[in-house]
C-alpha positions as CSV (number, residue, x, y, z in Angstrom):
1,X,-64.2,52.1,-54.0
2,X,-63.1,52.4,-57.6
3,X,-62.9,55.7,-59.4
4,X,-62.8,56.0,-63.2
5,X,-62.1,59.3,-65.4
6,X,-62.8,59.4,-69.3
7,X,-61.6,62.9,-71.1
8,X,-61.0,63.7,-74.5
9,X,-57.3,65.3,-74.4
10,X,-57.7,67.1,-77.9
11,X,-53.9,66.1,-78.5
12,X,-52.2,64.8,-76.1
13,X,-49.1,66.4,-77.0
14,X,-50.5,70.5,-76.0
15,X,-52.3,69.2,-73.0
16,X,-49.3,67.6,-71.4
17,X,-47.6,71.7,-71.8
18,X,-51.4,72.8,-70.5
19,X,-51.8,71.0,-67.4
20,X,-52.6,67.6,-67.9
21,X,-49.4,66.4,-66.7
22,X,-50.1,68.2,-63.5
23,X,-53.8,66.5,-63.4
24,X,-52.4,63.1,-63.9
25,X,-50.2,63.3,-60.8
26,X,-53.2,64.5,-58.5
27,X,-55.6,62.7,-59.8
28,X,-57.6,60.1,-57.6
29,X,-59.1,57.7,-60.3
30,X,-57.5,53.5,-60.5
31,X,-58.6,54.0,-64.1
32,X,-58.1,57.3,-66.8
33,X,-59.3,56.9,-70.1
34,X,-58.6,59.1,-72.6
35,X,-59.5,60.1,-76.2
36,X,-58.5,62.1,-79.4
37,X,-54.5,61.6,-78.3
38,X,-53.5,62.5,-81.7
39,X,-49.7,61.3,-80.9
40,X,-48.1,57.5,-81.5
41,X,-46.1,56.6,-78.6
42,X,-42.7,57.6,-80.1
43,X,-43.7,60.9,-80.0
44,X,-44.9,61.4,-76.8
45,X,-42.3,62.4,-73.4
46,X,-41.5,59.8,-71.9
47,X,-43.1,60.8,-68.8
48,X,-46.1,61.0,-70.8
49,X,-45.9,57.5,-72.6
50,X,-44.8,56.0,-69.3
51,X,-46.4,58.1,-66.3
52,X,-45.3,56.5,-63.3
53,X,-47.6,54.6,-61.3
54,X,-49.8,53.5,-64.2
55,X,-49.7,51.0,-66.6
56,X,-50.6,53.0,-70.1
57,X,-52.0,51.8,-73.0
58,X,-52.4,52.9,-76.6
59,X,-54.6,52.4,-79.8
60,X,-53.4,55.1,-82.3
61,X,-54.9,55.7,-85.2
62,X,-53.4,54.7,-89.0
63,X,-54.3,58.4,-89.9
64,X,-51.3,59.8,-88.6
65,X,-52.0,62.8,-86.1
66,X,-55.7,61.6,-85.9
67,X,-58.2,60.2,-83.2
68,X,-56.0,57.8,-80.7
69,X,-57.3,56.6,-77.5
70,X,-55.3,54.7,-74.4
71,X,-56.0,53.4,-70.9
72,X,-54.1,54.1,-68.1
73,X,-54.5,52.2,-65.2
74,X,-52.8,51.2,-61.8
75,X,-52.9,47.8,-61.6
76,X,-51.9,45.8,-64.5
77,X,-54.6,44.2,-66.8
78,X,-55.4,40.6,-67.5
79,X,-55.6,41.4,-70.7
80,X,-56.1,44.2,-73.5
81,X,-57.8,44.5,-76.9
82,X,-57.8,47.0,-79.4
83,X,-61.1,47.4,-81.8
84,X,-64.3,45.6,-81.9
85,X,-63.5,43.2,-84.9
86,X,-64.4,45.6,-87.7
87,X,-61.4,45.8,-90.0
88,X,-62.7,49.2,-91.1
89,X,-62.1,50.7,-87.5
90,X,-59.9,48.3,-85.9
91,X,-56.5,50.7,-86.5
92,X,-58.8,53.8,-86.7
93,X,-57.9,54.5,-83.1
94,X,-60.9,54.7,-82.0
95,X,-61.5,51.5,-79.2
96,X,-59.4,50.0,-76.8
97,X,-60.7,47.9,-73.6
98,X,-59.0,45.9,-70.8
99,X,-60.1,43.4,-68.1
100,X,-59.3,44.6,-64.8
101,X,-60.8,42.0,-62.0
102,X,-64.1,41.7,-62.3
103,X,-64.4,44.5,-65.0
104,X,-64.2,45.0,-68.5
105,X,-63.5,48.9,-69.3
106,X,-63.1,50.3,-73.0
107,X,-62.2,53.7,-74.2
108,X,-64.3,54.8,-77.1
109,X,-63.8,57.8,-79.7
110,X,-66.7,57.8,-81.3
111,X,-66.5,59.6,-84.5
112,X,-67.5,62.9,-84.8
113,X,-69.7,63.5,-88.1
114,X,-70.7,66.1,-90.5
115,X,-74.2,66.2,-92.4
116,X,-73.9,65.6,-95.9
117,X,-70.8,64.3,-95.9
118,X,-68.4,60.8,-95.7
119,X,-67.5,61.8,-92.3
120,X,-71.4,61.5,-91.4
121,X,-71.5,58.0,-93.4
122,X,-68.5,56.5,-91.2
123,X,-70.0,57.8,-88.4
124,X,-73.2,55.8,-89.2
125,X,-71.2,52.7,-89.9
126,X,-69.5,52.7,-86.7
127,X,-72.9,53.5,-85.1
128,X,-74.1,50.2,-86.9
129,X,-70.8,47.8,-86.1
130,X,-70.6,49.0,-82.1
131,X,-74.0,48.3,-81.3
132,X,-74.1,44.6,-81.6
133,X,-70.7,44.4,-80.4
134,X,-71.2,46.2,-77.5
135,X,-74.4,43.8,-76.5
136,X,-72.2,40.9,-77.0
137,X,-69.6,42.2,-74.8
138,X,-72.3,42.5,-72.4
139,X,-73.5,39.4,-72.2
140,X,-70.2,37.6,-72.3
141,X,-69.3,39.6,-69.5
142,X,-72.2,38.5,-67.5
143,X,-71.8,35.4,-68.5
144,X,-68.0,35.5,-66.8
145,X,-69.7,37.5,-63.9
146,X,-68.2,40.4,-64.8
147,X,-69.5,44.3,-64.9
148,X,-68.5,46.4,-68.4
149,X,-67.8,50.3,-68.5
150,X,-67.7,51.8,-71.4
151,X,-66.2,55.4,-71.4
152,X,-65.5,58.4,-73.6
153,X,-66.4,60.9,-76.0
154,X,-69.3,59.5,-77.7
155,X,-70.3,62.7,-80.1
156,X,-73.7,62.6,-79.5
157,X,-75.9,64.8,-77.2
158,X,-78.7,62.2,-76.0
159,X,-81.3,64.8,-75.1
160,X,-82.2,68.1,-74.9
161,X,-80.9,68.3,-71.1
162,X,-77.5,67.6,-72.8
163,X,-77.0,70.1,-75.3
164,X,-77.5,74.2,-74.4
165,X,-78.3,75.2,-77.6
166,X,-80.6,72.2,-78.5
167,X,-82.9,74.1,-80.8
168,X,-80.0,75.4,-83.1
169,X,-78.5,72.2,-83.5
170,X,-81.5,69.6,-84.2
171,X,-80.4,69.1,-87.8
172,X,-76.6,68.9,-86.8
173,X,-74.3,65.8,-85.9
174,X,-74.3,65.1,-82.4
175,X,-77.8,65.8,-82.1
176,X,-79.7,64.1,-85.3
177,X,-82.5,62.2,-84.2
178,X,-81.5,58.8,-85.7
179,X,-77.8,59.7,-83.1
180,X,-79.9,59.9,-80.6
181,X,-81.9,57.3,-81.0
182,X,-78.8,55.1,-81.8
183,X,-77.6,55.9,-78.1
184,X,-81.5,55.1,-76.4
185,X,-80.4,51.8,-77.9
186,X,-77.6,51.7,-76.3
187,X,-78.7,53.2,-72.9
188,X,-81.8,51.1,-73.2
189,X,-82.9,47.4,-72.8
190,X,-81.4,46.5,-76.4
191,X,-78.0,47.5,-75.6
192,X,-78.3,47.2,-71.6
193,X,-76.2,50.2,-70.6
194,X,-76.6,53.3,-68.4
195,X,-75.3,56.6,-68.2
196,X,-74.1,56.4,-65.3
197,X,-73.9,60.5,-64.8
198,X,-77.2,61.1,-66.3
199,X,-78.3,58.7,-63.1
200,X,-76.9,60.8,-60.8
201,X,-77.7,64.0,-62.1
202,X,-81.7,63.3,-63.6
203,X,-83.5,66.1,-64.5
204,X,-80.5,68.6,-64.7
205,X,-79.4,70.8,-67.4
206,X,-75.7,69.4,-68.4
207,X,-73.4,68.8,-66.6
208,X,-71.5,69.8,-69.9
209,X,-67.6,68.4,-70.7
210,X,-67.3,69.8,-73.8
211,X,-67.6,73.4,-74.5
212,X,-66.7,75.2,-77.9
213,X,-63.3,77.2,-77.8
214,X,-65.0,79.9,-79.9
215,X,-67.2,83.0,-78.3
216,X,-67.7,82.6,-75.0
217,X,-69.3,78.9,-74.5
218,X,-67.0,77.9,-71.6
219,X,-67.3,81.3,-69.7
220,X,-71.6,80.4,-70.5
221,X,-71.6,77.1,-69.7
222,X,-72.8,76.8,-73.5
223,X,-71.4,72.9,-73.5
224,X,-72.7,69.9,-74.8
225,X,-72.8,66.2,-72.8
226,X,-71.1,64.1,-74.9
227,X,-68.3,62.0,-72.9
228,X,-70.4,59.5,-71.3
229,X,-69.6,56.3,-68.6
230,X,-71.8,53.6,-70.0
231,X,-71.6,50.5,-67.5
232,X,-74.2,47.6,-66.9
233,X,-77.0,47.5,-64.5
234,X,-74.7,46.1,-61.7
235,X,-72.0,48.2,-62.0
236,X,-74.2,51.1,-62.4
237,X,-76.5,50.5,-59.3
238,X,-73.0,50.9,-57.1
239,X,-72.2,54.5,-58.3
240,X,-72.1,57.0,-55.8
241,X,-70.9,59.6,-57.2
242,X,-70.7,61.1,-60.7
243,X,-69.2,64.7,-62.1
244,X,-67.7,66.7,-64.6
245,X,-64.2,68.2,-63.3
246,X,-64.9,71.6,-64.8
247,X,-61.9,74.2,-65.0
248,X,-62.4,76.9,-62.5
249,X,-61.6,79.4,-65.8
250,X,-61.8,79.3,-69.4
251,X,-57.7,80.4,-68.8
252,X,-57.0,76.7,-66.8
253,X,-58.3,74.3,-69.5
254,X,-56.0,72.0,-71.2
255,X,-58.6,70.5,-72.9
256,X,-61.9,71.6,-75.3
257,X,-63.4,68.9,-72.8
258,X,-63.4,68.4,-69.1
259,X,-62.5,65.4,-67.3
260,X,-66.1,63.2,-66.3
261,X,-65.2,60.9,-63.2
262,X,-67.4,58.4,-61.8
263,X,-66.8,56.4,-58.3
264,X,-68.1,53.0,-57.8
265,X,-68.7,51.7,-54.2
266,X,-67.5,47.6,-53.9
């Protein structure tokens, strides 16, 4: 068995004071993937830059207190890559993958977007760069006989089963129709990936791991699906288990998003 966890921290720095420190040291997962770490490594604890029992990882971003993502896992790496060859994105801390035995697995932080606005055009562009590269990583991988999984907060709500407030938000990033269709690409037989907690969970409503701190979206389970586990066909067809760790109360979250954890049978 071999468990991995994606979650968007939303700064690193607040959610090792919130609980995340606490998570760490009981979680189960071989692999943790996070995103949005907003912190270089000099500024983080040290029990935070160097949690024991791991081997941790990190891409920051140039934009200082921006994006960041890392990998932490418990065995050491063959080897580890930051960006997808795009000099654009490659220190926009935003991709970072290593090769474990018999898997490649990449944390992504997809940017987020805004209609109308350069955010929304670099959004696009990375759209446009990571497809191709992700289908090459694909089929390099199978070419090594290897299984991919690609994790983390992708900013895009795929369908209406992802998104509570669908209708509202149909002319909004993270649910545009040329996003979504972006990601059927992805999930589909161009890019070769699936969603491997959509597979587990078809025909549901959510499971949400992201929920606006405004109002009362967490308390109404008012979330959107956005941090996905991506993995080819072979590595998908041995999931046996997929779920959001949702806070027990809006009080307990150290995070905007929840921790998504898949297991994978051998």
């Amino acid at each position: 068995m071999h468990t991995v966890t994606t979650v968007n921290v939303n700064g690193l720095r607040a959610a090792a004071t919130k609980g995340y420190r606490e998570w760490l040291a009981a979680t189960e997962a071989d692999v943790v993937c996070l995103q949005e770490v907003r912190a270089e490594q000099h500024q983080l604890p040290d029990e935070v830059r160097e949690p024991a029992g791991w081997h941790a990882f990190w891409a920051p971003a140039a934009a200082k207190g921006r994006a960041g993502v890392a990998l932490l896992t418990r065995r050491a790496p063959d080897a580890v890559r930051t960006g997808f060859g795009v000099p654009e994105f490659d220190a926009s801390g935003r991709y970072l993958e290593a090769d474990l035995p018999g898997l490649t697995v990449a944390s992504l932080y997809l940017p987020s977007g805004e209609v109308g606005t350069e955010r929304q055009a670099e959004k696009e562009r990375f759209m446009a760069a990571l497809l191709p590269y992700l289908i090459g990583l694909r089929e390099r991988a199978a070419a090594q006989g290897r299984e991919v999984l690609v994790c983390g907060d992708w900013n895009i709500a795929h369908q209406e089963a992802d998104l509570k407030n669908w209708r509202a938000n149909r002319k909004k990033s993270g649910f545009l129709p040329e996003e979504r269709a972006w990601l059927t690409r992805v999930l589909g037989a161009e890019g070769g990936y699936t969603d491997v907690v959509r597979a587990q969970h078809p025909g549901q409503e959510g499971p949400y791991s992201w929920w606006s701190y405004r109002g009362r979206a967490f308390d109404n389970d008012a979330g959107w699906r956005i941090d996905l586990l991506a993995a080819t066909p072979g590595l998908a067809g041995r999931c046996v288990k997929a779920y959001v760790e949702r806070a027990a109360s809006h009080g307990e979250r150290w995070s905007d998003h929840a921790p998504v954890t898949a297991v994978f049978g051998d």
